[in-house]
C-alpha positions in Angstrom: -15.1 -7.2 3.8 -16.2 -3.4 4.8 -15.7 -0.9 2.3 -12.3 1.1 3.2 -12.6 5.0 3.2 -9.8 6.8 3.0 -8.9 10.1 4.6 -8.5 13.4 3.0 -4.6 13.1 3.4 -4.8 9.2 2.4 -6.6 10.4 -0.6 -4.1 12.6 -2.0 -1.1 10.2 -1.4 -2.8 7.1 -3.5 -3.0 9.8 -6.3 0.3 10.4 -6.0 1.3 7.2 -5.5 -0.7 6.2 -9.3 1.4 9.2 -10.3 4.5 8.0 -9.0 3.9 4.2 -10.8 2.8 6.0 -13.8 6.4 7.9 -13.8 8.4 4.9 -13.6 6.4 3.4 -16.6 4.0 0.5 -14.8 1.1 0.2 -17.0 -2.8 1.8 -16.0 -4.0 -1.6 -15.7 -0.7 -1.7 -13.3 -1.1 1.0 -11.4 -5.2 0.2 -10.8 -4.4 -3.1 -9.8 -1.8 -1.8 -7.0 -3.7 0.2 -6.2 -6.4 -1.7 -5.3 -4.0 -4.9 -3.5 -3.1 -1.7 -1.4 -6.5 -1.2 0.0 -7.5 -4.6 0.1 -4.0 -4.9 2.0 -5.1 -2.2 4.2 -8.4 -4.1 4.8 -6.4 -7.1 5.8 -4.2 -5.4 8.5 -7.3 -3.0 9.8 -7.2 -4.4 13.4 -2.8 -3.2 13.6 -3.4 -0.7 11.5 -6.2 1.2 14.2 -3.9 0.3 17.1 -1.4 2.9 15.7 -3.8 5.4 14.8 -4.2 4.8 11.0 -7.2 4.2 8.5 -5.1 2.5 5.8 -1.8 1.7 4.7 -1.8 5.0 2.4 -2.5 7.0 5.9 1.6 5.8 6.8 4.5 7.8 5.8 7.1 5.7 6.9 8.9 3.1 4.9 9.6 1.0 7.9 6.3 0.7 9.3 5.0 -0.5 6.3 7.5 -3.1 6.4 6.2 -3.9 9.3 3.0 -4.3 8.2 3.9 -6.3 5.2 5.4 -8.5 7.9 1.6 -9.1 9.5 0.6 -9.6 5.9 3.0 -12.2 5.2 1.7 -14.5 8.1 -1.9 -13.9 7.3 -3.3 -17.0 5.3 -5.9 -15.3 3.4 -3.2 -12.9 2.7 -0.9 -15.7 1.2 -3.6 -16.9 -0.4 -5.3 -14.1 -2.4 -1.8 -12.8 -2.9 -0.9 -16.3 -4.7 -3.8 -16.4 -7.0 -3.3 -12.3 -7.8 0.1 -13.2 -9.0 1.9 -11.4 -6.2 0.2 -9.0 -6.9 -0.3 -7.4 -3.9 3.2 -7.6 -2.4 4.0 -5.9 -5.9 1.9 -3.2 -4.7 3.8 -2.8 -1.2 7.0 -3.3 -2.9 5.7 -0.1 -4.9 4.6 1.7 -2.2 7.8 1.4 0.3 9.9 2.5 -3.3 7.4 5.5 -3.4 7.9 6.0 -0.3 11.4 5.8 0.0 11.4 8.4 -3.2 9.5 11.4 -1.2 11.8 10.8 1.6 15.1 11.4 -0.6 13.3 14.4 -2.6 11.9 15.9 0.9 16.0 15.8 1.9 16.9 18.3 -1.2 
């Protein structure tokens, strides 16, 4: 698999997204290991992910595409598999990701 690089933008919302898991008391070995399944993830999904304009999951904003995308995921057998062996670990990251994402949105309404 290529080597994902992430956007300026993309950057700064994986920090805050290790912020965010740190906050809510996930563990650093936790938080490095979600937020790797995310990029691997992202990896995964590259093909949908350029036909709506993005780089990587951490480029989207919006809970429900990434539900979408954790749809594509979900029917991906290398997906399956690597998230089997991982220990769900990477649909714990997404998990994590559509609840930090679902956070900004509530705290962006106040």
């Amino acid at each position: 698999m290529k080597k994902l690089v992430l956007s300026e933008e993309a950057q700064i919302r994986q920090e805050k997204f290790g912020q965010f898991m740190d906050l809510i008391g996930l563990s650093e070995r936790s938080i490095l290991n979600y937020l790797e399944a995310i990029r691997t993830c992202s990896m995964m999904v590259s093909y949908s992910l350029s036909k709506k304009g993005y780089e990587s999951i951490y480029d989207i904003t919006n809970p429900d595409e990434i539900r979408y995308i954790q749809q594509l995921l979900e029917q991906n057998p290398e997906y399956i598999e690597i998230n089997q062996k991982g220990h769900n670990r990477h649909s714990s990251g997404i998990a994590n990701y559509i609840k930090f994402l679902d956070f900004l949105f509530i705290f962006a309404k106040k």
